[in-house]
C-alpha positions as semicolon CSV with decimal commas, in nm:
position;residue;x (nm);y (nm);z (nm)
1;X;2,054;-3,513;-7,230
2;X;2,161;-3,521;-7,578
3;X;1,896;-3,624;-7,829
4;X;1,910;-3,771;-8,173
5;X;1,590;-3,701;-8,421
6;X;1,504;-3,975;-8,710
7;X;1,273;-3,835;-8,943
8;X;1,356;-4,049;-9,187
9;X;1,190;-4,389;-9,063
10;X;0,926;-4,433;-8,765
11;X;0,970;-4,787;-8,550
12;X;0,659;-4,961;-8,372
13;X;0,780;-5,110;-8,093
14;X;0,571;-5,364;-7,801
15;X;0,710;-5,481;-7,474
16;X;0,575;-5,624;-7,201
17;X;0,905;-5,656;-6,928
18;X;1,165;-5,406;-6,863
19;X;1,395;-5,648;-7,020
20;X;1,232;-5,633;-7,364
21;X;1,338;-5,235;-7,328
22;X;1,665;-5,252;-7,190
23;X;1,747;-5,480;-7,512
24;X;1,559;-5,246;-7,735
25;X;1,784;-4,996;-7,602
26;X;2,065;-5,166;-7,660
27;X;2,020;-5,268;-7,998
28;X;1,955;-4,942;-8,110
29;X;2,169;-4,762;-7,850
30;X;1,948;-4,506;-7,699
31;X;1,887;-4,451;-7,366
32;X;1,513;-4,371;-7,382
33;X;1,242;-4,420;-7,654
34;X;0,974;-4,180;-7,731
35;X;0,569;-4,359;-7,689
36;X;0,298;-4,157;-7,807
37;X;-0,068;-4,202;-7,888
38;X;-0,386;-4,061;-8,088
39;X;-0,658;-3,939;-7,852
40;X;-0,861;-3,733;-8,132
41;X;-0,791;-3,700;-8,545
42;X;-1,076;-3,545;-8,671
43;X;-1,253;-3,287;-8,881
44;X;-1,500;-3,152;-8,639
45;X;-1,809;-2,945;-8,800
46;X;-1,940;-2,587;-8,654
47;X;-2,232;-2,392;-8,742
48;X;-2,157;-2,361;-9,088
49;X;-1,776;-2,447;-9,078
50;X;-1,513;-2,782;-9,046
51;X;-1,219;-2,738;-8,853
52;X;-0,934;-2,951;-8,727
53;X;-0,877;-3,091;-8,377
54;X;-0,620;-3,317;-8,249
55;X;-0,489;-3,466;-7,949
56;X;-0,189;-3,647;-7,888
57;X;-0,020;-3,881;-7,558
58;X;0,356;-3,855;-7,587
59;X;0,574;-4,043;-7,315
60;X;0,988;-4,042;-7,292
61;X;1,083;-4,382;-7,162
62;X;1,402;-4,483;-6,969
63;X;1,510;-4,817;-7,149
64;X;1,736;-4,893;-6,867
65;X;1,456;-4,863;-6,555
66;X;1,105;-4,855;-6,786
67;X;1,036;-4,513;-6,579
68;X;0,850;-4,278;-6,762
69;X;1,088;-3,964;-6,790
70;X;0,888;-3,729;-6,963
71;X;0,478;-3,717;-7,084
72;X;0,269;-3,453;-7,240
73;X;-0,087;-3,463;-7,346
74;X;-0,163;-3,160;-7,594
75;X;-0,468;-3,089;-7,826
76;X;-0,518;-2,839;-8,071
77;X;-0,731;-2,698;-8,309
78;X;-1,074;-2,516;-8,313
79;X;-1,209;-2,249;-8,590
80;X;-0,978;-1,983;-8,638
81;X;-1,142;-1,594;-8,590
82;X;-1,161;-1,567;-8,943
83;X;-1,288;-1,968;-8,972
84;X;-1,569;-1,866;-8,744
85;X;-1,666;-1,493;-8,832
86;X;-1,587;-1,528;-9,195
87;X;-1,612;-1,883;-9,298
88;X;-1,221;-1,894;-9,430
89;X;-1,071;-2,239;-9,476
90;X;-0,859;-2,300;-9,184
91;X;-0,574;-2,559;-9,086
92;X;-0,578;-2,894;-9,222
93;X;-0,546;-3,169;-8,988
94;X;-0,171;-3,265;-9,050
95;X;-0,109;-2,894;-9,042
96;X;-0,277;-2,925;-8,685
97;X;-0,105;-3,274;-8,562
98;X;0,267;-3,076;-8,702
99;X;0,175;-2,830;-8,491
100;X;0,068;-3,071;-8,163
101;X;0,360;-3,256;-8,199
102;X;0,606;-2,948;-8,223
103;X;0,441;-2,756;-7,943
104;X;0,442;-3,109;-7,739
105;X;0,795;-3,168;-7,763
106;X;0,934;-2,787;-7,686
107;X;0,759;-2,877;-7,365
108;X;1,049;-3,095;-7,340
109;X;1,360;-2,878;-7,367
């Protein structure tokens, strides 16, 4: 499967028949479309430390059939060693949702 990445522009997309996607699809000519969604985006608080944790839904849709080719659910985050022992500022949260989102996706290939 040969992919093409957009970082330069993000589309919000709703459908509610397979139709809707096939002529998504076709309008922008891809064969599948990528659906995520936030489960957590937060600052979370420790003993005596904040630290990041995030938690994403990502599903590859077939525009042509509305099957779902692809989903991951991934979370990360959590005080660091040093965050936790020594109090050290840690990952901020887009840091951490970079990081969710990369680690999601090489699930992929």
């Amino acid at each position: 499967m040969q992919m093409r990445k957009s970082a330069a522009w993000s589309l919000w997309i709703c459908w509610k028949e397979v139709s809707d996607l096939q002529g998504i699809g076709d309008k922008l000519d891809v064969d599948v479309v990528l659906k995520g969604s936030v489960g957590t985006f937060q600052m979370k608080k420790g003993n005596a430390v904040s630290y990041p944790e995030v938690s994403m839904h990502l599903m590859l849709i077939g525009v042509k059939t509305g099957n779902i080719v692809w989903s991951a659910w991934h979370t990360s985050g959590g005080a660091s060693f040093w965050t936790r022992h020594f109090g050290a500022e840690g990952k901020t949260l887009d840091d951490t949702a970079r990081k969710v989102i990369n680690e999601a996706l090489d699930s992929l290939f």
